[in-house]
N, CA, C and O atoms as a Maestro MAE file, in Angstrom:
{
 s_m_m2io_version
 :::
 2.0.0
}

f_m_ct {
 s_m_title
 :::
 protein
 m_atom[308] {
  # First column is atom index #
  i_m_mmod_type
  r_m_x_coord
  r_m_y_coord
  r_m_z_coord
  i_m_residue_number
  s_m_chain_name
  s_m_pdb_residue_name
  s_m_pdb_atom_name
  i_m_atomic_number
  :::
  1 25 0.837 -1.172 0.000 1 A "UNK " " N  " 7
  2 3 0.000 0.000 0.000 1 A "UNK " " CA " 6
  3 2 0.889 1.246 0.000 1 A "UNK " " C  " 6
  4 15 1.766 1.395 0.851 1 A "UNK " " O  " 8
  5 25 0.635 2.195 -1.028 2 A "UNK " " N  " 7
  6 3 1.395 3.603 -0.790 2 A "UNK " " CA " 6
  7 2 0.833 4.480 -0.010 2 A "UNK " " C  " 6
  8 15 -0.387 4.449 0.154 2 A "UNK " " O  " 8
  9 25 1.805 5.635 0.752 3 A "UNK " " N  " 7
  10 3 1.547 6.327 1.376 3 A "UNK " " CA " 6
  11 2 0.944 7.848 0.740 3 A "UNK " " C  " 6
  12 15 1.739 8.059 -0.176 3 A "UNK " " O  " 8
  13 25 0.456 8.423 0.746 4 A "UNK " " N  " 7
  14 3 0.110 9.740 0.370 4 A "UNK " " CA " 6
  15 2 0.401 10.834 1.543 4 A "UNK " " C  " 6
  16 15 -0.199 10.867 2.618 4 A "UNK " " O  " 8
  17 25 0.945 11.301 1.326 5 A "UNK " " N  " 7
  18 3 1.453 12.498 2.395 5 A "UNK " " CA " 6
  19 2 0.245 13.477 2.490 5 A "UNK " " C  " 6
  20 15 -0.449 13.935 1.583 5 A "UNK " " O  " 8
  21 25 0.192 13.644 3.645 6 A "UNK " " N  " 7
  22 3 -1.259 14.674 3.962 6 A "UNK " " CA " 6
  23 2 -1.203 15.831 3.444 6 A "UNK " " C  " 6
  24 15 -2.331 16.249 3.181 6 A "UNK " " O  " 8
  25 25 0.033 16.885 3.051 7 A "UNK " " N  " 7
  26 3 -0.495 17.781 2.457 7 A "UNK " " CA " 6
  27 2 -1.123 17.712 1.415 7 A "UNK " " C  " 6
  28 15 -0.722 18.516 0.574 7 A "UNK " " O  " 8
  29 25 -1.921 17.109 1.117 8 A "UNK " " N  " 7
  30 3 -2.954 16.773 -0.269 8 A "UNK " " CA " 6
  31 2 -4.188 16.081 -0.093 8 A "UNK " " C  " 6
  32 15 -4.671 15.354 -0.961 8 A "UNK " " O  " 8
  33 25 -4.762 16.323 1.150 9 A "UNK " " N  " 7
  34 3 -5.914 15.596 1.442 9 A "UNK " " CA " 6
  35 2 -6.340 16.442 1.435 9 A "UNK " " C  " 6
  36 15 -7.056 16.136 2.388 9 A "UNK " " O  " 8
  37 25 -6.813 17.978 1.095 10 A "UNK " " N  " 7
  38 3 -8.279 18.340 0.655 10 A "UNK " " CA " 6
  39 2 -7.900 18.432 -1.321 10 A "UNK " " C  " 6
  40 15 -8.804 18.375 -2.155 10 A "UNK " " O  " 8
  41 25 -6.774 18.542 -1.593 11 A "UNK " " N  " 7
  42 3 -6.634 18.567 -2.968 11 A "UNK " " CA " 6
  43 2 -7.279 17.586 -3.315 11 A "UNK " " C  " 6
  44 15 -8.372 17.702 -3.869 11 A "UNK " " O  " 8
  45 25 -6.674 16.341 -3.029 12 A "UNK " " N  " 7
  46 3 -7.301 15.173 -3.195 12 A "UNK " " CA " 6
  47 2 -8.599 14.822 -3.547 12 A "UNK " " C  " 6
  48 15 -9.078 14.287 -4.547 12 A "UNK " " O  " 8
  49 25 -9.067 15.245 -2.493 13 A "UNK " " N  " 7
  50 3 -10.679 15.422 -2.386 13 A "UNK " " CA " 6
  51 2 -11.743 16.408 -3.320 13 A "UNK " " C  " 6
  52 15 -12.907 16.222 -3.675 13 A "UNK " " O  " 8
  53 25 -10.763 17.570 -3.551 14 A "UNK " " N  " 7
  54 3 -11.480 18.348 -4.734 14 A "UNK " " CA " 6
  55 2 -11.208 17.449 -6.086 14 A "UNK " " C  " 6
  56 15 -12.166 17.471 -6.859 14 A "UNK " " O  " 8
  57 25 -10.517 16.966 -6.351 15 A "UNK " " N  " 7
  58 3 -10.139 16.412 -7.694 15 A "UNK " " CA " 6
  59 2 -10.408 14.668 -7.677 15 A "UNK " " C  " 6
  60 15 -9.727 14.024 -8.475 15 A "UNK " " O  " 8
  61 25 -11.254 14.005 -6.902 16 A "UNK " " N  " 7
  62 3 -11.384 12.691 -7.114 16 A "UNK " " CA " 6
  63 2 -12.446 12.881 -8.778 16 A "UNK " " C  " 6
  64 15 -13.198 13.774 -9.169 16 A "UNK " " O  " 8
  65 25 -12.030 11.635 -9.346 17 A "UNK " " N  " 7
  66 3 -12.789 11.962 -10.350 17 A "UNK " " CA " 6
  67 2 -13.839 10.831 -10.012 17 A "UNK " " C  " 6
  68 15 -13.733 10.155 -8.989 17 A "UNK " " O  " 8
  69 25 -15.025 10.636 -11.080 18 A "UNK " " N  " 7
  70 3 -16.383 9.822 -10.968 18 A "UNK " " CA " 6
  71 2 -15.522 8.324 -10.367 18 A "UNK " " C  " 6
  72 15 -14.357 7.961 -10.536 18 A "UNK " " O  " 8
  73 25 -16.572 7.744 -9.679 19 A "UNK " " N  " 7
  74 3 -16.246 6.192 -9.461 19 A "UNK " " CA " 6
  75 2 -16.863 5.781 -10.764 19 A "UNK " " C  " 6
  76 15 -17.748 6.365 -11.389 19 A "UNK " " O  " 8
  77 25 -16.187 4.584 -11.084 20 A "UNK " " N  " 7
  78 3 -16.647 3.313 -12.092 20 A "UNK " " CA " 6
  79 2 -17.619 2.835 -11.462 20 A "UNK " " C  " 6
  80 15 -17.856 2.590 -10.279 20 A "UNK " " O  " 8
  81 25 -18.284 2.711 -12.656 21 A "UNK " " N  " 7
  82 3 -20.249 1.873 -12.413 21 A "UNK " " CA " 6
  83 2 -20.004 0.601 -11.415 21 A "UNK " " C  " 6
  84 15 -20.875 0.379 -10.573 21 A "UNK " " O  " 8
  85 25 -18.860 -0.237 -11.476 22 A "UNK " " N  " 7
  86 3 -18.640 -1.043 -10.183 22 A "UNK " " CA " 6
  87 2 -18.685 -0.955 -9.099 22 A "UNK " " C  " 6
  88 15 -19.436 -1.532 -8.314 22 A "UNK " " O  " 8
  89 25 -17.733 -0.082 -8.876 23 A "UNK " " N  " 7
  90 3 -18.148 0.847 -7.489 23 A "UNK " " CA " 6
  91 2 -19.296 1.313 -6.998 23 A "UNK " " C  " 6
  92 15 -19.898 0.869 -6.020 23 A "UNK " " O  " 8
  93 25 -19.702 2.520 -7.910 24 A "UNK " " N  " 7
  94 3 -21.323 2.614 -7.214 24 A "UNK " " CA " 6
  95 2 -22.212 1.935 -6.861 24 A "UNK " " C  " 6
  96 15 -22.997 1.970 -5.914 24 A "UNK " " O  " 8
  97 25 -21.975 0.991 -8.081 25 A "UNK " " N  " 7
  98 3 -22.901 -0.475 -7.583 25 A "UNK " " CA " 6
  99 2 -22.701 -1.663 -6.518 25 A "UNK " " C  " 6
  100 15 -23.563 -2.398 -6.038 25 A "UNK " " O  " 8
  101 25 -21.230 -1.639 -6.274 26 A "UNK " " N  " 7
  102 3 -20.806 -1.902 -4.764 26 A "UNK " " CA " 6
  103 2 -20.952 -1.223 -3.783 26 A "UNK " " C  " 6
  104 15 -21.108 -1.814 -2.714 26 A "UNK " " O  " 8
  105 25 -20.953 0.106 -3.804 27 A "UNK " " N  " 7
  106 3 -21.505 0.642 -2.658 27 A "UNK " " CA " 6
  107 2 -23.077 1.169 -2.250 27 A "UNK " " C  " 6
  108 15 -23.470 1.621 -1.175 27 A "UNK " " O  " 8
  109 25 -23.748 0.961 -3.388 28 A "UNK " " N  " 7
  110 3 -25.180 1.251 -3.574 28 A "UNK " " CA " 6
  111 2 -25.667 -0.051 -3.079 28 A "UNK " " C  " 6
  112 15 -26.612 0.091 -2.303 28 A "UNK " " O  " 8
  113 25 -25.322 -1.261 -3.283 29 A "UNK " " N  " 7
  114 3 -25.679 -2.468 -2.223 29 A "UNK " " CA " 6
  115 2 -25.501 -2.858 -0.938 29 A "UNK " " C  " 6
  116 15 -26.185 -3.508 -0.147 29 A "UNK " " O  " 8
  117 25 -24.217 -2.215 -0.880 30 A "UNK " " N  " 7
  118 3 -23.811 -2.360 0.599 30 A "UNK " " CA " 6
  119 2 -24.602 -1.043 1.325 30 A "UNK " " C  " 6
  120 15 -24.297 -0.969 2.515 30 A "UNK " " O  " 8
  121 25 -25.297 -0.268 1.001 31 A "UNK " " N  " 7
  122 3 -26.056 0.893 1.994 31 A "UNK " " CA " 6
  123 2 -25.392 2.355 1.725 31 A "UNK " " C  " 6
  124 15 -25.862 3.442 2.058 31 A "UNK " " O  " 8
  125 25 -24.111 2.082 0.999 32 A "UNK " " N  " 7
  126 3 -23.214 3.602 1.046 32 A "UNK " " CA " 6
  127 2 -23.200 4.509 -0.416 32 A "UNK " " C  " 6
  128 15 -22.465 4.259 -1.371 32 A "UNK " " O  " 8
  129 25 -24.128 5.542 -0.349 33 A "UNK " " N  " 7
  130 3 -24.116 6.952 -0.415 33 A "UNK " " CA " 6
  131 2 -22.386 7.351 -1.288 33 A "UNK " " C  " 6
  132 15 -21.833 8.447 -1.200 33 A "UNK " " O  " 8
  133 25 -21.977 6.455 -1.871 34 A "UNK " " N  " 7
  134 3 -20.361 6.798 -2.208 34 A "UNK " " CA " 6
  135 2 -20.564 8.344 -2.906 34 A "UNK " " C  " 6
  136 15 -19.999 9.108 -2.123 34 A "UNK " " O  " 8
  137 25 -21.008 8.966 -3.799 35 A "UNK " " N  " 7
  138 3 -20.881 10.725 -4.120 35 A "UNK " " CA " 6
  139 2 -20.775 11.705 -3.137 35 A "UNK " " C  " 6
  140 15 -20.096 12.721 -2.988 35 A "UNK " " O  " 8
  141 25 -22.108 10.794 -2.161 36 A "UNK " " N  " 7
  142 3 -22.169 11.621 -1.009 36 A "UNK " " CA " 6
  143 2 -21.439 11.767 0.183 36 A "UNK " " C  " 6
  144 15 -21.176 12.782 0.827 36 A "UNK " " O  " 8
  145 25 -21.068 10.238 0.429 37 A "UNK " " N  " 7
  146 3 -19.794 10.291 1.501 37 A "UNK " " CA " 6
  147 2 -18.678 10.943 1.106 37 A "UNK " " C  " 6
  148 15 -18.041 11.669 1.870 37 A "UNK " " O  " 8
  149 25 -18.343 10.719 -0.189 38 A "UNK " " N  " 7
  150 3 -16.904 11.868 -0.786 38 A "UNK " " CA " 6
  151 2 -17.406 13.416 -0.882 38 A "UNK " " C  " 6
  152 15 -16.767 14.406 -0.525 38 A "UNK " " O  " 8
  153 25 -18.284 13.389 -1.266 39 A "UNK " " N  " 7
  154 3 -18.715 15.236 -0.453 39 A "UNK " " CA " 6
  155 2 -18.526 15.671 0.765 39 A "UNK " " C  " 6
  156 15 -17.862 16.660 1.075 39 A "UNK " " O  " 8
  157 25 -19.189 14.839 1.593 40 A "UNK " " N  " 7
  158 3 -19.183 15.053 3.178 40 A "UNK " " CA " 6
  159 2 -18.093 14.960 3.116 40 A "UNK " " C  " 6
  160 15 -17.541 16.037 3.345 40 A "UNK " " O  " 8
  161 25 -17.275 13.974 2.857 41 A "UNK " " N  " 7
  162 3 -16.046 13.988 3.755 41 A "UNK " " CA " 6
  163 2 -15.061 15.064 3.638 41 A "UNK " " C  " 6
  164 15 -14.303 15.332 4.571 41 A "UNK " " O  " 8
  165 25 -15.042 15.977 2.012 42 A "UNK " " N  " 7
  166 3 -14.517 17.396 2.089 42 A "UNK " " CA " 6
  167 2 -15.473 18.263 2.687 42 A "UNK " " C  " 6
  168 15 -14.859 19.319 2.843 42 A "UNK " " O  " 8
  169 25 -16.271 18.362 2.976 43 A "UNK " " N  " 7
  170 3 -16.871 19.626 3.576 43 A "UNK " " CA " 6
  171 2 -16.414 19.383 5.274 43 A "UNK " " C  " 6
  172 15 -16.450 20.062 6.300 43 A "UNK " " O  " 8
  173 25 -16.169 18.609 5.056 44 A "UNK " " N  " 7
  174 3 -15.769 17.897 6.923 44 A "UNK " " CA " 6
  175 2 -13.791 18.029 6.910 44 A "UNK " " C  " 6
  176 15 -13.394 17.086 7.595 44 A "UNK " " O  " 8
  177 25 -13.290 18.368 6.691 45 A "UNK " " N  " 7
  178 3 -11.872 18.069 5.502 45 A "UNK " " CA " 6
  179 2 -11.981 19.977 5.815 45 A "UNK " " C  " 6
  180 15 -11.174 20.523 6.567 45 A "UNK " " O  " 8
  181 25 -12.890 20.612 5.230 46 A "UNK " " N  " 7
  182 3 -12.638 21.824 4.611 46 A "UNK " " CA " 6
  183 2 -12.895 23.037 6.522 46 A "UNK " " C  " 6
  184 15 -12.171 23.919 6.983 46 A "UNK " " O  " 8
  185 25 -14.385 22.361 7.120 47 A "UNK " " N  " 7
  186 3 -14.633 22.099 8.427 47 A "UNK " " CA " 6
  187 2 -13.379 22.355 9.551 47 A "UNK " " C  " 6
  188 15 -13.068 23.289 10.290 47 A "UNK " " O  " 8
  189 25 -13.028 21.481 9.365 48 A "UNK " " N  " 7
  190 3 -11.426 20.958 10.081 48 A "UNK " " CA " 6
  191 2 -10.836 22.105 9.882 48 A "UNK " " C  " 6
  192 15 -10.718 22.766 10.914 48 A "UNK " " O  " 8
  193 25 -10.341 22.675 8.747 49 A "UNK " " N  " 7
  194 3 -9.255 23.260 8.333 49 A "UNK " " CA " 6
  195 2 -9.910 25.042 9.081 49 A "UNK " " C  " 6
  196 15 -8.988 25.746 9.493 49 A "UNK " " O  " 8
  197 25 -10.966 25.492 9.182 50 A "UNK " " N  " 7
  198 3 -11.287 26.183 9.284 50 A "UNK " " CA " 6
  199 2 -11.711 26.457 11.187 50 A "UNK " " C  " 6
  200 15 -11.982 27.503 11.776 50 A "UNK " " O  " 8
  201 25 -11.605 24.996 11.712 51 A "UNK " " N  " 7
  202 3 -11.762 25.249 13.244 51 A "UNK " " CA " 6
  203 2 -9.879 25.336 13.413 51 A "UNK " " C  " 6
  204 15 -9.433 26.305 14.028 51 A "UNK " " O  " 8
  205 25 -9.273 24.698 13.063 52 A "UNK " " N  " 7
  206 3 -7.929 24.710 13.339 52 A "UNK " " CA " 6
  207 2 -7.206 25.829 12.671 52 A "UNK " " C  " 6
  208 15 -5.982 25.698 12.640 52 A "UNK " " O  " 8
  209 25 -7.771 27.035 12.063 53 A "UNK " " N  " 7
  210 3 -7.558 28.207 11.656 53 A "UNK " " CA " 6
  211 2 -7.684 28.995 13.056 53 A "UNK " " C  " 6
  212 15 -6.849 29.608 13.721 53 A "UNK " " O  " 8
  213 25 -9.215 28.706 13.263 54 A "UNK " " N  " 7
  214 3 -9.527 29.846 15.101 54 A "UNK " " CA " 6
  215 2 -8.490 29.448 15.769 54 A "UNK " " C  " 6
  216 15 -7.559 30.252 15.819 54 A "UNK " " O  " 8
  217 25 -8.326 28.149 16.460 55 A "UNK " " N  " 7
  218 3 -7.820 27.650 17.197 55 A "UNK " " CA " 6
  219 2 -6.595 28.052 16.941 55 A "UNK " " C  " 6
  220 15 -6.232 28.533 18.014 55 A "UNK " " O  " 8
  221 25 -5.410 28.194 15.911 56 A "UNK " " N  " 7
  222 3 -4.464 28.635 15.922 56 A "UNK " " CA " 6
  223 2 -3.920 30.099 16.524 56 A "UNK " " C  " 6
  224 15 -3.009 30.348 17.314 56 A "UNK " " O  " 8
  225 25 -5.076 31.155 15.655 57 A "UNK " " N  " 7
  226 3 -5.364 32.537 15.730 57 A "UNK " " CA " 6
  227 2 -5.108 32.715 17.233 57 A "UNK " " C  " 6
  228 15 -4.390 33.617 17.665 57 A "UNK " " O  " 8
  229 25 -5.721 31.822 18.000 58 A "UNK " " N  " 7
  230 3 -5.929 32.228 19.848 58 A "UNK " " CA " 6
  231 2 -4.833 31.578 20.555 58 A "UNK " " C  " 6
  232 15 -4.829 31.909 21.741 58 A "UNK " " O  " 8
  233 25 -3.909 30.774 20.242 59 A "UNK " " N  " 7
  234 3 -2.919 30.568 20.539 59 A "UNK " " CA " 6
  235 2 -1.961 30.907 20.961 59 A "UNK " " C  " 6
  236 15 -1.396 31.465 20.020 59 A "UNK " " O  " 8
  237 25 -1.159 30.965 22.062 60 A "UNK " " N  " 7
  238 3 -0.236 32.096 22.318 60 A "UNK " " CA " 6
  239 2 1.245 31.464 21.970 60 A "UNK " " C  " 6
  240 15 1.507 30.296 22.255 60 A "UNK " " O  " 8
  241 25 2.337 32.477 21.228 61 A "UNK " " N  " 7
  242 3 3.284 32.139 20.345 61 A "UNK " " CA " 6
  243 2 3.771 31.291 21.676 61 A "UNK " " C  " 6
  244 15 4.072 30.159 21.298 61 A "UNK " " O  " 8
  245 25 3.869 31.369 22.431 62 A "UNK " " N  " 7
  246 3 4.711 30.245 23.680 62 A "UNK " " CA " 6
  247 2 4.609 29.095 23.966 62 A "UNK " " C  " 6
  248 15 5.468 28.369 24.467 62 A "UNK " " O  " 8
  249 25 2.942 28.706 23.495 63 A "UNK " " N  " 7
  250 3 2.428 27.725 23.401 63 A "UNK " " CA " 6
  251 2 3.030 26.500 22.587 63 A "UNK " " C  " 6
  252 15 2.874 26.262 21.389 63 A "UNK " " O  " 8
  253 25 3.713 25.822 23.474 64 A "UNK " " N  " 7
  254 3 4.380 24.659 22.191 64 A "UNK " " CA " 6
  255 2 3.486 23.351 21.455 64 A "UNK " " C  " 6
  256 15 3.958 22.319 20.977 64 A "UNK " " O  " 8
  257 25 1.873 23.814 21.549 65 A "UNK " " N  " 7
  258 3 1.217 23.290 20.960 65 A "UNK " " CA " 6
  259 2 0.656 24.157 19.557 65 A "UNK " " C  " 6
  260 15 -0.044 23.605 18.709 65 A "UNK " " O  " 8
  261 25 0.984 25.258 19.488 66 A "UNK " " N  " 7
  262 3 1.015 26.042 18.483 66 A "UNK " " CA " 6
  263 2 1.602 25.185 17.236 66 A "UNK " " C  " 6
  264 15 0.883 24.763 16.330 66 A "UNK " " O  " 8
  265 25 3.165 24.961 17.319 67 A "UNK " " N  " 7
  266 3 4.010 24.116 16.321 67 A "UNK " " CA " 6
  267 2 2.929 23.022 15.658 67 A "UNK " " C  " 6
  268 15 2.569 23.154 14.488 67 A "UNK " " O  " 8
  269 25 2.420 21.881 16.540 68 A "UNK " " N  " 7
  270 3 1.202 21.378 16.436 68 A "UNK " " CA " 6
  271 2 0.396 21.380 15.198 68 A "UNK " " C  " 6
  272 15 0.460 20.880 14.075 68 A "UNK " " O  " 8
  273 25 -0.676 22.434 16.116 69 A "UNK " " N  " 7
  274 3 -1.652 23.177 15.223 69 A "UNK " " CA " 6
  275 2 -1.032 23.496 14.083 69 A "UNK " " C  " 6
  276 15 -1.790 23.055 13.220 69 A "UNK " " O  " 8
  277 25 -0.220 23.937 13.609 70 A "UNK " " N  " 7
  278 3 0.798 24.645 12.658 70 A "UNK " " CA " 6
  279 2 1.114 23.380 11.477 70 A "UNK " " C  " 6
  280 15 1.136 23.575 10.262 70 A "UNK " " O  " 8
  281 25 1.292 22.367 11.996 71 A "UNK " " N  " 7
  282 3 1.823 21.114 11.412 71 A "UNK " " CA " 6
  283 2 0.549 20.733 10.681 71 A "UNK " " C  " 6
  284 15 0.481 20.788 9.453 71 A "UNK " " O  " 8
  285 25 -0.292 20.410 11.320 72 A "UNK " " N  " 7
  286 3 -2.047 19.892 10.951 72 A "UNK " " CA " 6
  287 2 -2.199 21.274 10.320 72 A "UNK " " C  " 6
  288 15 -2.169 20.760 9.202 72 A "UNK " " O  " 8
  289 25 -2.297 22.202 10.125 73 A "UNK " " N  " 7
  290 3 -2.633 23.356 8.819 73 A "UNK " " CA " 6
  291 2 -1.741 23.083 7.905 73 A "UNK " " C  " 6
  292 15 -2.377 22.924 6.863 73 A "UNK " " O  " 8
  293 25 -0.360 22.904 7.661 74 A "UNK " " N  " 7
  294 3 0.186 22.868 6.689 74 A "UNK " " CA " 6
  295 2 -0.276 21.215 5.557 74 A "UNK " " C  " 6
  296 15 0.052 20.788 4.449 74 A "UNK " " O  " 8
  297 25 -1.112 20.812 6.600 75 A "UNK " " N  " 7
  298 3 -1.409 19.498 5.581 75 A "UNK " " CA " 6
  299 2 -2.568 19.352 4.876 75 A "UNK " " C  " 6
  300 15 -2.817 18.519 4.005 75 A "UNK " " O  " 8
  301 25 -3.271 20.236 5.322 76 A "UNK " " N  " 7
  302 3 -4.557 20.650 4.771 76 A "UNK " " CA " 6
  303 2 -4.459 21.402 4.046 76 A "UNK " " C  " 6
  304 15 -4.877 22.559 4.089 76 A "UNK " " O  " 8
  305 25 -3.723 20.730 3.021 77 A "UNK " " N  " 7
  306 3 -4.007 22.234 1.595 77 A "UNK " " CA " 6
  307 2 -5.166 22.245 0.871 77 A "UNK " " C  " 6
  308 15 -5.357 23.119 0.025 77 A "UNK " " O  " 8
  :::
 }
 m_bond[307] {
  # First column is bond index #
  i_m_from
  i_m_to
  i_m_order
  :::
  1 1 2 1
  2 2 3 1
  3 3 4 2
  4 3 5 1
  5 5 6 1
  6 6 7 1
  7 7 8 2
  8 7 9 1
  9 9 10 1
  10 10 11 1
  11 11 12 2
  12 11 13 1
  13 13 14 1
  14 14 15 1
  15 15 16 2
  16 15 17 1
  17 17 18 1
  18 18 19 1
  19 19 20 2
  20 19 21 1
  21 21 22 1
  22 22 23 1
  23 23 24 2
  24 23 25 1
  25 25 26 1
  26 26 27 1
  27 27 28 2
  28 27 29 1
  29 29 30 1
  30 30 31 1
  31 31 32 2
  32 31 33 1
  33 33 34 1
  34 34 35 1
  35 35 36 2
  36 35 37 1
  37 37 38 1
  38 38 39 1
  39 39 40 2
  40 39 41 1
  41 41 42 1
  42 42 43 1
  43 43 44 2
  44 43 45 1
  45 45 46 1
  46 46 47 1
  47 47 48 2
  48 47 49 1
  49 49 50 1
  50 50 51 1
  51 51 52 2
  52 51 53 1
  53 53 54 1
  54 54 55 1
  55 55 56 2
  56 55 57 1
  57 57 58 1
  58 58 59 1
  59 59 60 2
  60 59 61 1
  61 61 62 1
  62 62 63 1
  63 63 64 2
  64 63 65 1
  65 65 66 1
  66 66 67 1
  67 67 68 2
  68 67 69 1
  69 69 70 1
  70 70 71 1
  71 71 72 2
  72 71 73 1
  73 73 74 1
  74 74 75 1
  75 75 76 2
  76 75 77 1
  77 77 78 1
  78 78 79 1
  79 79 80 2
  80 79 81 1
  81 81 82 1
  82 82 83 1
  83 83 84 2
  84 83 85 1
  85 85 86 1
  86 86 87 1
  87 87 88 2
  88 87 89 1
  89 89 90 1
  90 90 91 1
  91 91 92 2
  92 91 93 1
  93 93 94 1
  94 94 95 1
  95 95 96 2
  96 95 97 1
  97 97 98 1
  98 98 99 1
  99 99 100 2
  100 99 101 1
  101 101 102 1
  102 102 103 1
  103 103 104 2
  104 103 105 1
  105 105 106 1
  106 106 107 1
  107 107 108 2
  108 107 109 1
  109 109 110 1
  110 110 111 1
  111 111 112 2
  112 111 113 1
  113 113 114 1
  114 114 115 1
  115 115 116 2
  116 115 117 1
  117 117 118 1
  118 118 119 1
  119 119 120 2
  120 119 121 1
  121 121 122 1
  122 122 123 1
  123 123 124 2
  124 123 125 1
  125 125 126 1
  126 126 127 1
  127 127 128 2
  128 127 129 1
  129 129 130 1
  130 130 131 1
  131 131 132 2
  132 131 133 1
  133 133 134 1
  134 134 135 1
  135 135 136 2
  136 135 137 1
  137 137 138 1
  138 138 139 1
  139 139 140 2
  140 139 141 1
  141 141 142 1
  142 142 143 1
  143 143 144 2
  144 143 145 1
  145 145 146 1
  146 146 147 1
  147 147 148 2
  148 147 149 1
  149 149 150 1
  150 150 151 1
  151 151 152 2
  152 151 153 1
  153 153 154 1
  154 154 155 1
  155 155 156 2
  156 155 157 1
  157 157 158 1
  158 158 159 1
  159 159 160 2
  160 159 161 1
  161 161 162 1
  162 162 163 1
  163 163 164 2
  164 163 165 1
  165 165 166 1
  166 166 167 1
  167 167 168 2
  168 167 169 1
  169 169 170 1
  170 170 171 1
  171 171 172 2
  172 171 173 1
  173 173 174 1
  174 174 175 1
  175 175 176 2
  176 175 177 1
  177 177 178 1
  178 178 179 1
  179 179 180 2
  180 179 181 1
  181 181 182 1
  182 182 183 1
  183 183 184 2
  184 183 185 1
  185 185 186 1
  186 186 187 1
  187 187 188 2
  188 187 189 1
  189 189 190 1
  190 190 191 1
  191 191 192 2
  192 191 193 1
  193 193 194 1
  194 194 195 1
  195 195 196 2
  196 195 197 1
  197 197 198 1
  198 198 199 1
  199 199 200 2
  200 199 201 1
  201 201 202 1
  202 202 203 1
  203 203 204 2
  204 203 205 1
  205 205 206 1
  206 206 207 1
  207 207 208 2
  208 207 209 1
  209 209 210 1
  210 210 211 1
  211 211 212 2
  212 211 213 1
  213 213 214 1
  214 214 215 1
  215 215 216 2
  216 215 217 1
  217 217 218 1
  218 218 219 1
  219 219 220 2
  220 219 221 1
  221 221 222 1
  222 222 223 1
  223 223 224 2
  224 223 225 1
  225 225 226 1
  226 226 227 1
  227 227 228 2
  228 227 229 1
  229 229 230 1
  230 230 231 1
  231 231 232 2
  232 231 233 1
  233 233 234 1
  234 234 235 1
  235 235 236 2
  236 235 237 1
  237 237 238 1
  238 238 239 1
  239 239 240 2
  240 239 241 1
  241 241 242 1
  242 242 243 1
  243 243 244 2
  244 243 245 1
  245 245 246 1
  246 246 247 1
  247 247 248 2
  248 247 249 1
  249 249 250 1
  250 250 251 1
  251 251 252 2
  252 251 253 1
  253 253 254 1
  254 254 255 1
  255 255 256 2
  256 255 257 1
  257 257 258 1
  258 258 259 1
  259 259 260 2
  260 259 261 1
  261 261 262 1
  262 262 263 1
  263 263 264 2
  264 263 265 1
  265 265 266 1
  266 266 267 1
  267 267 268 2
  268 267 269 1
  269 269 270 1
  270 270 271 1
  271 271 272 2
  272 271 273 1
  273 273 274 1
  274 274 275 1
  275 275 276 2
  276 275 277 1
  277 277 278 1
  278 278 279 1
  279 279 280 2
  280 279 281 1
  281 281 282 1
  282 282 283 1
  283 283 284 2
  284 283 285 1
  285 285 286 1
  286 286 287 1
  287 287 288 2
  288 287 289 1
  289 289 290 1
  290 290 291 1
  291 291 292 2
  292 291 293 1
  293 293 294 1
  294 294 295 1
  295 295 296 2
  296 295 297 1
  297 297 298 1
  298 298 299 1
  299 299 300 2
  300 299 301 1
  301 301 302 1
  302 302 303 1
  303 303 304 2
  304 303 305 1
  305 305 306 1
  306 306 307 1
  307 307 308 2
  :::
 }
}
């Protein structure tokens, strides 16, 4: 299995292209919403990126959980 480095998990997510009719039809049997779970899961992706924006903002530079926060924004491009 390859790794994908996180700075590219909302790119990712903007640019998945259509699933193959297999897929949908594997996940349309099994109960799962696949267009819709890959929506949600960037708006939840995009979510994230935007509470860990505040959360940074209020941070005080001394805070060595700042670096942190800082790390998890830079991967959310």
């Amino acid at each position: 299995m390859s790794t994908i480095p996180s700075t590219t998990i909302i790119t990712h997510l903007k640019t998945l292209a259509s699933s193959t009719a297999n897929t949908l039809k594997g996940a349309s049997s099994g109960g799962v919403d696949m267009p819709g779970m890959l929506a949600l899961a960037l708006s939840k992706a995009n979510e994230l990126k935007v509470c860990m924006n505040l959360i940074a903002r209020f941070t005080d530079g001394a805070d060595v959980n700042l670096i942190l926060l800082n790390d998890i924004l830079a991967s959310l491009s």
